[in-house]
RODO-2510 file (C-alpha; in nm, 4 decimals, decimal comma):
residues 446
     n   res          X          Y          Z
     1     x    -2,7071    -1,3132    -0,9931
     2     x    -2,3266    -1,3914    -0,8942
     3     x    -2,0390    -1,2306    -0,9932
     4     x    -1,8148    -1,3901    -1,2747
     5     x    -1,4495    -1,2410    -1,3807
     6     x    -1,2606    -1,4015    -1,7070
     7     x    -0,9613    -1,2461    -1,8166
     8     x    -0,6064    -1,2912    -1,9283
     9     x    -0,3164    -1,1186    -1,8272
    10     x     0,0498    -1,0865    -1,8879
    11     x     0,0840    -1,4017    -1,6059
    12     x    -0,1154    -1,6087    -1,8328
    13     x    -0,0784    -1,4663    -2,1800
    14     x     0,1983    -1,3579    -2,4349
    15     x     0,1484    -1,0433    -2,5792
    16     x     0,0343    -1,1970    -2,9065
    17     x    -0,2331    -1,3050    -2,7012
    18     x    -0,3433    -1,0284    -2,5738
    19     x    -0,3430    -0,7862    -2,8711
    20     x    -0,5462    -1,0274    -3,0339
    21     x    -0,8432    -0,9837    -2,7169
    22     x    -0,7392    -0,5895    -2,6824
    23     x    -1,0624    -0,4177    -2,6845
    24     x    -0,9879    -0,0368    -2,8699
    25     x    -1,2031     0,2490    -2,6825
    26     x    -1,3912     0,2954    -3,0141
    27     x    -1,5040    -0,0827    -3,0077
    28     x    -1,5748    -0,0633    -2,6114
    29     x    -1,9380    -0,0158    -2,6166
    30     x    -2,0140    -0,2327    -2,8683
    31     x    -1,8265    -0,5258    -2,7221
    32     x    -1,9971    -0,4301    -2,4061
    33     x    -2,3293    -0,5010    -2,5930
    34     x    -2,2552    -0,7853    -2,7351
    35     x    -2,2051    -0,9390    -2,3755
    36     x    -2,5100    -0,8419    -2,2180
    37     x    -2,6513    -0,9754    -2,5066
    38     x    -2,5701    -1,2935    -2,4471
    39     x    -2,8105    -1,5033    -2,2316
    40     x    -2,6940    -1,5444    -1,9360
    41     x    -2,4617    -1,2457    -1,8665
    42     x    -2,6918    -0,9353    -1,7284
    43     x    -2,4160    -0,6608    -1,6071
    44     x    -2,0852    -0,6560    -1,7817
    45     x    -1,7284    -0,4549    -1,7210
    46     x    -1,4355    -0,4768    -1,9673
    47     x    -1,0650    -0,3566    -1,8534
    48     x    -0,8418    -0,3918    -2,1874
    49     x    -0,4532    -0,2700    -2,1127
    50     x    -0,1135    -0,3620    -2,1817
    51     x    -0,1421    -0,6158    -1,9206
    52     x    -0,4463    -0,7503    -1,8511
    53     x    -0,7864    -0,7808    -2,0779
    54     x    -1,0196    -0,8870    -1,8021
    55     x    -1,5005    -0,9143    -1,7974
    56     x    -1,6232    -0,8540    -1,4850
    57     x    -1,9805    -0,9915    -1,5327
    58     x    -2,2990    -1,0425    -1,3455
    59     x    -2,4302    -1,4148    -1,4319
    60     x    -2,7285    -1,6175    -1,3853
    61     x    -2,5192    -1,9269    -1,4041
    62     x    -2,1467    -2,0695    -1,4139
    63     x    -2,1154    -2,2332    -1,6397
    64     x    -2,3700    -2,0352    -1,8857
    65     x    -2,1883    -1,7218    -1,7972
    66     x    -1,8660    -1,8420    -1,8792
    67     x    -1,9728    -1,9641    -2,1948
    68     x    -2,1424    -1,6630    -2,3178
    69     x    -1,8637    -1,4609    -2,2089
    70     x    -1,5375    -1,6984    -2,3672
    71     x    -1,7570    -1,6655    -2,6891
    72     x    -1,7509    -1,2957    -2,6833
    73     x    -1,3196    -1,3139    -2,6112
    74     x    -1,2890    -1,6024    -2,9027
    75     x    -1,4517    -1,3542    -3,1736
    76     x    -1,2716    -1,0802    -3,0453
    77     x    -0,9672    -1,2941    -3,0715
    78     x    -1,0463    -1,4660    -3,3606
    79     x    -0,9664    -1,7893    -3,1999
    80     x    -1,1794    -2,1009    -3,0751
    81     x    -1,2913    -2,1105    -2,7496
    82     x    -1,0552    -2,4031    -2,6559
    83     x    -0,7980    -2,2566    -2,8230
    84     x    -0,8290    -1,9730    -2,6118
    85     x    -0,9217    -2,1185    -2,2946
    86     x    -0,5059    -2,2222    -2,2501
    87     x    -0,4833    -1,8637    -2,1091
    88     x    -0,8161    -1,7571    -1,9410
    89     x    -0,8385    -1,7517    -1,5906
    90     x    -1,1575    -1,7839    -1,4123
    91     x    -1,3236    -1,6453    -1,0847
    92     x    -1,6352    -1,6925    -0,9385
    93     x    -1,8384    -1,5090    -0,6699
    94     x    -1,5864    -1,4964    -0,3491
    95     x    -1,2867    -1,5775    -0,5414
    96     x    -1,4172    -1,2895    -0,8249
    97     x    -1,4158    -1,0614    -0,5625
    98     x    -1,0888    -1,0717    -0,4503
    99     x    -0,9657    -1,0914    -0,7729
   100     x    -1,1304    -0,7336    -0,8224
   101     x    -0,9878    -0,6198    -0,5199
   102     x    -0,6505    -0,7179    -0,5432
   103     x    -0,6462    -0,5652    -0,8703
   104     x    -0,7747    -0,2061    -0,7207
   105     x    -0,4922    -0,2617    -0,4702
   106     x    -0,2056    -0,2844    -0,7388
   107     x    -0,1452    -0,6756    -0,5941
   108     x    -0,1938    -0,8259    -0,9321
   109     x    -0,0049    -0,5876    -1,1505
   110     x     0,3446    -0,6711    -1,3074
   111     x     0,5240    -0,3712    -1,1099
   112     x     0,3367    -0,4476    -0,7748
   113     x     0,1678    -0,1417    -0,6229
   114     x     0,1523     0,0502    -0,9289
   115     x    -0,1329     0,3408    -0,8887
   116     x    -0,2056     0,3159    -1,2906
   117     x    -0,4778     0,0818    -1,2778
   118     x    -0,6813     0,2514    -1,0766
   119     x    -0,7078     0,4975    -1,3277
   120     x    -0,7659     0,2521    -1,5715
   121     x    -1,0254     0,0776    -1,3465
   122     x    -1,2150     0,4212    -1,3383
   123     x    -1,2220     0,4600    -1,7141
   124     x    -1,3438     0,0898    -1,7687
   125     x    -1,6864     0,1481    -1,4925
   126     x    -1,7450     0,4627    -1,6541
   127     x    -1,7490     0,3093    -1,9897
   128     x    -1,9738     0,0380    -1,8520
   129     x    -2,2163     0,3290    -1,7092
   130     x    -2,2398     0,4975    -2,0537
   131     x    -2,3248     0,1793    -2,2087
   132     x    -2,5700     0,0822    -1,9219
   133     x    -2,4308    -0,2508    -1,9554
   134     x    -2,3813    -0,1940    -1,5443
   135     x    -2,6702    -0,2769    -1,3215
   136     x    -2,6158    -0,2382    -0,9222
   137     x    -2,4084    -0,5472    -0,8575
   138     x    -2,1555    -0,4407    -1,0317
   139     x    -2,1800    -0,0918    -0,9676
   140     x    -2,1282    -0,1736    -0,6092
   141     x    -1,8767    -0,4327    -0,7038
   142     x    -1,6743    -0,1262    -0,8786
   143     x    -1,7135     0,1575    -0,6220
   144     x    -1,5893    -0,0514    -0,3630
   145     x    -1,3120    -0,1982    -0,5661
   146     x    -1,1794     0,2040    -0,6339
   147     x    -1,2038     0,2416    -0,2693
   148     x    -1,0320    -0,0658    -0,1372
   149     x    -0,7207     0,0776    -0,3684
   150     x    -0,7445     0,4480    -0,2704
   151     x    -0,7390     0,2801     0,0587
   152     x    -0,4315     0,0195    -0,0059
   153     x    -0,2020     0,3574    -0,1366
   154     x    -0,3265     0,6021     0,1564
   155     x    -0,2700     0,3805     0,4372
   156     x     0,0417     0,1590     0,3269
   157     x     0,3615     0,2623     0,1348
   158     x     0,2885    -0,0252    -0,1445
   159     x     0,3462     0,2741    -0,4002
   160     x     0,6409     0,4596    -0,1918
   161     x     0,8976     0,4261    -0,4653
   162     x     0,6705     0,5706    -0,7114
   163     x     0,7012     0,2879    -0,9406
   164     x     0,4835     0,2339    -1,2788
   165     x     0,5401     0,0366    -1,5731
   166     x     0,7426     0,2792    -1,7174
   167     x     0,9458     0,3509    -1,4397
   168     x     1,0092     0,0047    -1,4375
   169     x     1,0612    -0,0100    -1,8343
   170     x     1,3047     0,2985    -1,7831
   171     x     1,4992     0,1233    -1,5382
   172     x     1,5696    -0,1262    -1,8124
   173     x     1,6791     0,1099    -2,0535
   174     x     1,9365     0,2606    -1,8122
   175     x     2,0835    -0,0756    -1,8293
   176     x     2,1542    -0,0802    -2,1860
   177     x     2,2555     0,3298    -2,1558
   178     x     2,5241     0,3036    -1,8686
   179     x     2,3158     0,3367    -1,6294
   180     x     2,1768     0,7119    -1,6582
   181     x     1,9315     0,8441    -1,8710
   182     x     2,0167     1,2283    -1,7606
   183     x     2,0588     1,3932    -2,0842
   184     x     1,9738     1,1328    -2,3083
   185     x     1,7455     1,2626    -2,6043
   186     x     1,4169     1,0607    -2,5836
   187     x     1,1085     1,0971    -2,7776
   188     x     0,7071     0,9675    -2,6276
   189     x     0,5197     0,8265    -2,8950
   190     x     0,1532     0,8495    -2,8355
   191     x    -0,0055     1,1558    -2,6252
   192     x    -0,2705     0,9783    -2,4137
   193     x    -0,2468     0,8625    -2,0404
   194     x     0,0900     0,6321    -2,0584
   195     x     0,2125     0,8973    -2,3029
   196     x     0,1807     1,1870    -2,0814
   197     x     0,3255     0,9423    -1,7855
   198     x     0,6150     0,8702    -2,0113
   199     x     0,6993     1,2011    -2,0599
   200     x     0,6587     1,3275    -1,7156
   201     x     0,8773     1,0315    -1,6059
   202     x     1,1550     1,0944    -1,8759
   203     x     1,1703     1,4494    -1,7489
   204     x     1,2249     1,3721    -1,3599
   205     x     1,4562     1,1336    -1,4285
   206     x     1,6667     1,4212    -1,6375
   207     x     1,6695     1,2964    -1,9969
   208     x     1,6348     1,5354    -2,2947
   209     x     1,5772     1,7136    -2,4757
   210     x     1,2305     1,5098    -2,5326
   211     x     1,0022     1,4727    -2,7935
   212     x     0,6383     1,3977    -2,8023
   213     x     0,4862     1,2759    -3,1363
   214     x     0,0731     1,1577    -3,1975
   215     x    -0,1620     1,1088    -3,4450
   216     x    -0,3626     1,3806    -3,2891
   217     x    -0,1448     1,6930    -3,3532
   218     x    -0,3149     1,9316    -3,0969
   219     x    -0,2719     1,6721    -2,8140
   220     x     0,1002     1,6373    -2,8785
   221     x     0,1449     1,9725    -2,8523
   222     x    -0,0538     2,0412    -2,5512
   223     x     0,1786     1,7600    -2,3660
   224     x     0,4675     1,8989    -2,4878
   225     x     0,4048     2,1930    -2,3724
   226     x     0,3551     2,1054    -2,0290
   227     x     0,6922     1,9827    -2,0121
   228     x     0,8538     2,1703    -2,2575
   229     x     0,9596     1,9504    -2,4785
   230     x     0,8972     1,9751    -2,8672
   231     x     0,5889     1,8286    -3,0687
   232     x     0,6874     1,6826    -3,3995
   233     x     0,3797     1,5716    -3,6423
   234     x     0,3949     1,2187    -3,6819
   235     x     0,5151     1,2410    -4,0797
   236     x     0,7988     1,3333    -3,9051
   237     x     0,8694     1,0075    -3,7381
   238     x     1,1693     0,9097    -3,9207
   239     x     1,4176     1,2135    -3,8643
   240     x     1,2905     1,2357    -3,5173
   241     x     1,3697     0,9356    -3,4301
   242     x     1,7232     0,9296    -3,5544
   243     x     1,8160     1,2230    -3,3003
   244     x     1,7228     0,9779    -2,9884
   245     x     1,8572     0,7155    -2,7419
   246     x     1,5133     0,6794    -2,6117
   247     x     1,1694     0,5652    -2,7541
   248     x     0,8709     0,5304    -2,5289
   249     x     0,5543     0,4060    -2,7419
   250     x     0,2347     0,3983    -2,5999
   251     x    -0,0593     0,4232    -2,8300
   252     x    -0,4005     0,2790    -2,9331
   253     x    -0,3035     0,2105    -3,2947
   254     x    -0,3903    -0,0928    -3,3981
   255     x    -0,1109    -0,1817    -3,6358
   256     x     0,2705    -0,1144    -3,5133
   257     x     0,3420     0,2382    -3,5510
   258     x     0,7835     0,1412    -3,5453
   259     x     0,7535    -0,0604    -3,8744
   260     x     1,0975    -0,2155    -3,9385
   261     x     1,0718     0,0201    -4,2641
   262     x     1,0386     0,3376    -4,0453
   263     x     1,3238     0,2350    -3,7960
   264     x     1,5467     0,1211    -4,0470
   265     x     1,5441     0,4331    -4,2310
   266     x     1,5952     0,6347    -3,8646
   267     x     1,8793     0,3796    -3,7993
   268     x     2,0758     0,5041    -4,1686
   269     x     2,0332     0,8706    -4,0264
   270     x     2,1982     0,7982    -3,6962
   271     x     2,5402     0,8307    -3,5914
   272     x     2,6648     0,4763    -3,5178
   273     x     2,8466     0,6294    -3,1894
   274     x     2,5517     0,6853    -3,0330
   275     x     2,5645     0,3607    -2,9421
   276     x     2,1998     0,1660    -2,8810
   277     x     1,8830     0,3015    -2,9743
   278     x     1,6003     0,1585    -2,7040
   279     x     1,2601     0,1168    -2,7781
   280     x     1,0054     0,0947    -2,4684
   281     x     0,7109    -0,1024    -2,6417
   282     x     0,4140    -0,0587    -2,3749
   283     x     0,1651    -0,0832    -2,5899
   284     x    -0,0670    -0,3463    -2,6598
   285     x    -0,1293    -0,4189    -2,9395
   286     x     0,2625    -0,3620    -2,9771
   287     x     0,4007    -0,0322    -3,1166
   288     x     0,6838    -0,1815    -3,2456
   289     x     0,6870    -0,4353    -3,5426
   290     x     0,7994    -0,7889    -3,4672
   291     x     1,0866    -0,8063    -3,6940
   292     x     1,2376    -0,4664    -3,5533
   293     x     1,4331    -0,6411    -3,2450
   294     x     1,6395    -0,8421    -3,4948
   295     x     1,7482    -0,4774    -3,6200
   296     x     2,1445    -0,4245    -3,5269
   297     x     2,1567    -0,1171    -3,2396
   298     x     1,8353    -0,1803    -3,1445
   299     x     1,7290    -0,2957    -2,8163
   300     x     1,3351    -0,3905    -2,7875
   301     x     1,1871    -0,3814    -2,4146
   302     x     0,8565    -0,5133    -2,4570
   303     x     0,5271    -0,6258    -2,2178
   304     x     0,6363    -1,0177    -2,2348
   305     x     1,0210    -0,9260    -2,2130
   306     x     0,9117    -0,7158    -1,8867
   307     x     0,7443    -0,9772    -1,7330
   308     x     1,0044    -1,1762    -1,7568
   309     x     1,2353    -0,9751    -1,6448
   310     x     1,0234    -0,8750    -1,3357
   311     x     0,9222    -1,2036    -1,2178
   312     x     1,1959    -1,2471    -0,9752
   313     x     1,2158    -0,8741    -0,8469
   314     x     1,1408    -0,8311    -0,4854
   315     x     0,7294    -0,8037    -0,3903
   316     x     0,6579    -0,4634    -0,1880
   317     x     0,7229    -0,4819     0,1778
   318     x     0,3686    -0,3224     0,2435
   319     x     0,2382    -0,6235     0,0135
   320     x     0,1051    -0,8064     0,3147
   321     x    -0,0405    -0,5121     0,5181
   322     x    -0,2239    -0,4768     0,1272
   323     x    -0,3779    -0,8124     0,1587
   324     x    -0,4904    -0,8054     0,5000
   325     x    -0,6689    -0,4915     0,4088
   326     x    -0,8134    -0,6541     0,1020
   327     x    -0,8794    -1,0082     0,2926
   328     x    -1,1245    -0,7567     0,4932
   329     x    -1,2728    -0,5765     0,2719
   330     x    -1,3567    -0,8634     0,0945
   331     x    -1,5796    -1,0014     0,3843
   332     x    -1,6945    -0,7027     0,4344
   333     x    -1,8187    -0,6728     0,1001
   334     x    -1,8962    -1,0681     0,0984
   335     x    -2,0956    -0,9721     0,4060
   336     x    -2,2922    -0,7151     0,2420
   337     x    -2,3824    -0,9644    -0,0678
   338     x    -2,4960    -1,2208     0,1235
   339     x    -2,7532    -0,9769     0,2904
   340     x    -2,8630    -0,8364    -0,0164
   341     x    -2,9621    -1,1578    -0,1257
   342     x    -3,2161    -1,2234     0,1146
   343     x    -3,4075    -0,9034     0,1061
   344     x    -3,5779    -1,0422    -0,1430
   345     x    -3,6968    -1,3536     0,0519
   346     x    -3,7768    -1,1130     0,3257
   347     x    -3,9755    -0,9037     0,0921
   348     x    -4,1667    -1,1703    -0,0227
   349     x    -4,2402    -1,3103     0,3342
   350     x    -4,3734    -0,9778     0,4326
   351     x    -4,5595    -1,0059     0,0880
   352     x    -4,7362    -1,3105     0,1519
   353     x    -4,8313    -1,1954     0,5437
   354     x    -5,0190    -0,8995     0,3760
   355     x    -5,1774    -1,1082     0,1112
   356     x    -5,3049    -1,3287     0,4282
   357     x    -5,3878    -1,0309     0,6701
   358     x    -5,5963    -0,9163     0,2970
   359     x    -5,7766    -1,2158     0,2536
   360     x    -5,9151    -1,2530     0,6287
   361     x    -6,0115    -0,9318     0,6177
   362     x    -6,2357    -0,9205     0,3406
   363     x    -6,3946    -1,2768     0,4652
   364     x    -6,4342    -1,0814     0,8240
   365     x    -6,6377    -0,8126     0,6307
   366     x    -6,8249    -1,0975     0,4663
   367     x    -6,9399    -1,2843     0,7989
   368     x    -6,9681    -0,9373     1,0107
   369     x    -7,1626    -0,7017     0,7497
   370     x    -7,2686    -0,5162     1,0578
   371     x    -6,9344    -0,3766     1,1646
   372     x    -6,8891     0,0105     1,0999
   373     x    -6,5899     0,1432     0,8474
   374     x    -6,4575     0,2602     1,1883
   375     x    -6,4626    -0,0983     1,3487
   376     x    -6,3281    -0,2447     1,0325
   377     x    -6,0255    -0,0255     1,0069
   378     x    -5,9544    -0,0735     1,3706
   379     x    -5,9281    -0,4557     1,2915
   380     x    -5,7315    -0,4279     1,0044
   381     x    -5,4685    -0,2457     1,2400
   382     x    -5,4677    -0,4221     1,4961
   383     x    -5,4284    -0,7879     1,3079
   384     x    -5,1593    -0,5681     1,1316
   385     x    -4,9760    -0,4889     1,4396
   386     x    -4,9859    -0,8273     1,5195
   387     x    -4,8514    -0,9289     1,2084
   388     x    -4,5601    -0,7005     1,2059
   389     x    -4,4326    -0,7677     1,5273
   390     x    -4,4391    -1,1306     1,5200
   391     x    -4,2406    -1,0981     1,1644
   392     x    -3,9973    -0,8262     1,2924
   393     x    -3,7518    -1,0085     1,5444
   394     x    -3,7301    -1,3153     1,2627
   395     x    -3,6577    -1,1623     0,9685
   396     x    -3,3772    -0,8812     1,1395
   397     x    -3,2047    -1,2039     1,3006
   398     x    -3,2240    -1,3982     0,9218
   399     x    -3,0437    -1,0436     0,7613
   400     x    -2,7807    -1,0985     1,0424
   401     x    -2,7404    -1,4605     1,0102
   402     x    -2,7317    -1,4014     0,6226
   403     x    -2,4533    -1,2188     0,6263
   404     x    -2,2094    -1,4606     0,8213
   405     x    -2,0840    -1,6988     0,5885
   406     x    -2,3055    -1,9998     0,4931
   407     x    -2,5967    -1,7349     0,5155
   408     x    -2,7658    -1,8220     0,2315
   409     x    -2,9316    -2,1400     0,3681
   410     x    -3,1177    -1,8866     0,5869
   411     x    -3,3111    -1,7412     0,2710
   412     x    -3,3502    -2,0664     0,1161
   413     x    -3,4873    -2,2320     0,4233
   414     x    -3,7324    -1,9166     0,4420
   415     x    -3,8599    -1,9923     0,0942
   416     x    -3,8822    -2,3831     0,1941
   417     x    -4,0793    -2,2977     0,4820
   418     x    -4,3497    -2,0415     0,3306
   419     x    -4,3401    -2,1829    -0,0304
   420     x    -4,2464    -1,8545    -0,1315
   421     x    -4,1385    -1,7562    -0,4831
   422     x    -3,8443    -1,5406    -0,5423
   423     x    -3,7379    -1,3342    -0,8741
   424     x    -3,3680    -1,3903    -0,9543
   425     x    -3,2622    -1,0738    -0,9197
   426     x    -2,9816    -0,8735    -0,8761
   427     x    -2,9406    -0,7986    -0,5124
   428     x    -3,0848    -0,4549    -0,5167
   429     x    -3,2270    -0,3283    -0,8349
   430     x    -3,2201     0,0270    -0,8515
   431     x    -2,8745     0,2085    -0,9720
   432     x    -2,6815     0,4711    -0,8526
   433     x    -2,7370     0,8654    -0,9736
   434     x    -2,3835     0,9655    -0,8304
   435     x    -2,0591     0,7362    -0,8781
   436     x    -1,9749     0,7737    -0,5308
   437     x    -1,6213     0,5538    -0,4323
   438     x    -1,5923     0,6532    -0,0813
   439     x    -1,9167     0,4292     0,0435
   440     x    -1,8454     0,1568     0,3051
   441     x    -2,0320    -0,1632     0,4592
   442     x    -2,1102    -0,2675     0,7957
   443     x    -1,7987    -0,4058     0,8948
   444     x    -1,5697    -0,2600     0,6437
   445     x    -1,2757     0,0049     0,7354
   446     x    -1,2385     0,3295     0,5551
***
């Protein structure tokens, strides 16, 4: 099996694009199924956020993998394959895994060094474990991946400004508020995991009061509560809204929650001194109906108006120390694969030594019917010995010489050599009881 990753993100994709691929929790598992489904895809992982919708896959081919998996994005899309293929990006085995790493790390998000996704990475392998659509590869592939970005935060300052999307998205606001959003009313729409960030980032940076509206009542007002702000019910929208300077939407509706009918009718109720009302759309799909930015007073900050907006900011300094820490994990983990792949050649080596040490030993009890059980079992021991020792030095030198790169040839000259068949297989077969993220390789760094 290799490792496969095809996603789009907000480098490659307008948001159009990506609400169209978003994957809502309720649909996660059954997407999930309908990848491993396919032919040649045996482990899959799907990350769906505002930025990035991204399959982390286990293959048994290129260019079968990628296939299998575009089809599953094109129906989810509702788009052709070629259609869709204009903003896919594609990794393969090395390459995949430093895509996957780099992502852990925060390297790859729009506000570099972010800690969100690793939180988001989390909840997509845990997904992936409840829908067993994770065998070992990519449970390794995952553990390490959490670990190489609890590493990249605790040992650089890549996250030392504390910055998230919606930091970043609040810093944008500011500029249409005068620069300060201390005591600016603001309301959070949606209660989940950027919700509850929203809020708790509205309050340190001094605006209020604050509001927290959500389909889900009880979960408004626990977050509210925690900050104390107010909870509102959501039929409620309207007058709430026309009290604020403020709007940070972040939820998993699937249909725009700010319809241009909703804000409209907010925008009547509000005093025209107020000056700008500004939306923070971070959802994907999009909170906040298309036709809503045309609205006068209303300024729309949005995932594509973001990314443009961020493309020329300044990189972390600790970006590099991030890579080099990534660049070595990567081997380390590259390292580790390329092993794993020849325990199986190994295994079947030993394997066919047994079947021959088996089959000279019953012909020796043919020819010498006169030799006691005793005599016989000494025999089979000794050729045994003799066996294991002469197979021991080889096959711990082809493990080592696996794992440089190039190592593969080692295993495939093996199987050349002894005419030895090998399952494709993932590279170890049994799965993990305990999600354990704090594992390491030979070679790797803590």
């Amino acid at each position: 099996m290799k490792l496969l990753v095809v996603g789009a993100s907000y480098r490659t994709a307008p948001v159009a694009t990506l609400e169209r691929l978003a994957v809502a929790p309720a649909d996660l598992t059954r997407t999930l199924d309908r990848l491993v489904a396919r032919p040649y895809v045996a482990e899959a992982v799907l990350i769906s956020t505002c930025n990035r919708v991204e399959i982390y896959a286990a293959v048994s081919g290129f260019h079968g993998g990628l296939g299998d998996i575009c089809a599953v994005l094109a129906e989810q899309a509702g788009s052709s394959p070629a259609t869709l293929a204009n903003h896919l990006y594609v990794h393969y085995d090395a390459a995949a895994v430093d895509h996957v790493f780099r992502v852990a790390a925060g390297l790859d998000s729009m506000v570099v060094g972010e800690a969100q996704i690793l939180g988001q990475m989390r909840d997509a392998y845990h997904w992936a474990t409840g829908a067993d659509s994770a065998g070992r590869l990519l449970h390794e592939l995952m553990q390490q991946a959490l670990r190489v970005g609890k590493r990249a935060h605790a040992e650089t300052n890549i996250d030392r400004a504390g910055q998230s999307v919606v930091t970043a998205a609040l810093d944008m606001a500011a500029g249409h508020l005068d620069g300060d959003l201390a005591g600016r009313p603001a309301m959070v729409v949606g209660a989940g995991a950027m919700g509850a960030l929203g809020v708790a980032t509205l309050s340190r940076r001094g605006a209020g009061p604050l509001t927290v509206t959500n389909r889900g009542a009880d979960r408004a007002v626990r977050l509210a509560e925690s900050y104390g702000a107010t909870a509102v019910p959501l039929a409620e929208l309207v007058d709430a809204l026309s009290t604020v300077d403020i709007v940070v939407a972040a939820t998993a509706a699937t249909e725009p929650v700010l319809t241009l009918d909703v804000v409209t009718r907010a925008l009547a109720r509000r005093a025209a001194a107020r000056g700008p009302l500004v939306l923070l759309d971070l959802a994907v799909p999009r909170d906040v109906a298309p036709g809503v930015a045309e609205l006068p007073g209303v300024e729309v900050i949005d995932i594509d108006r973001m990314a443009a907006l961020l493309a020329d900011g300044p990189a972390a300094a600790d970006a590099a120390e991030v890579t080099r820490i990534v660049t070595t994990e990567v081997e380390a983990f590259l390292g580790w694969l390329r092993g794993a792949d020849v325990a199986p050649t190994v295994a079947a080596l030993r394997g066919r030594a047994d079947d021959v040490v088996a089959t000279e030993l019953r012909r020796l009890a043919q020819r010498r019917p006169e030799l006691t059980d005793d005599q016989r079992a000494e025999v089979a021991r000794t050729v045994h010995r003799v066996v294991q020792r002469l197979l021991h030095q080889p096959t711990v030198r082809v493990r080592q010489l696996a794992a440089e790169p190039g190592g593969d040839q080692y295993a495939a000259l093996l199987r050349e050599l002894f005419d030895l068949e090998v399952p494709q297989t993932s590279p170890v077969d049994t799965v993990p009881d305990v999600v354990d993220t704090d594992t390491t390789y030979p070679g790797g760094e803590r």
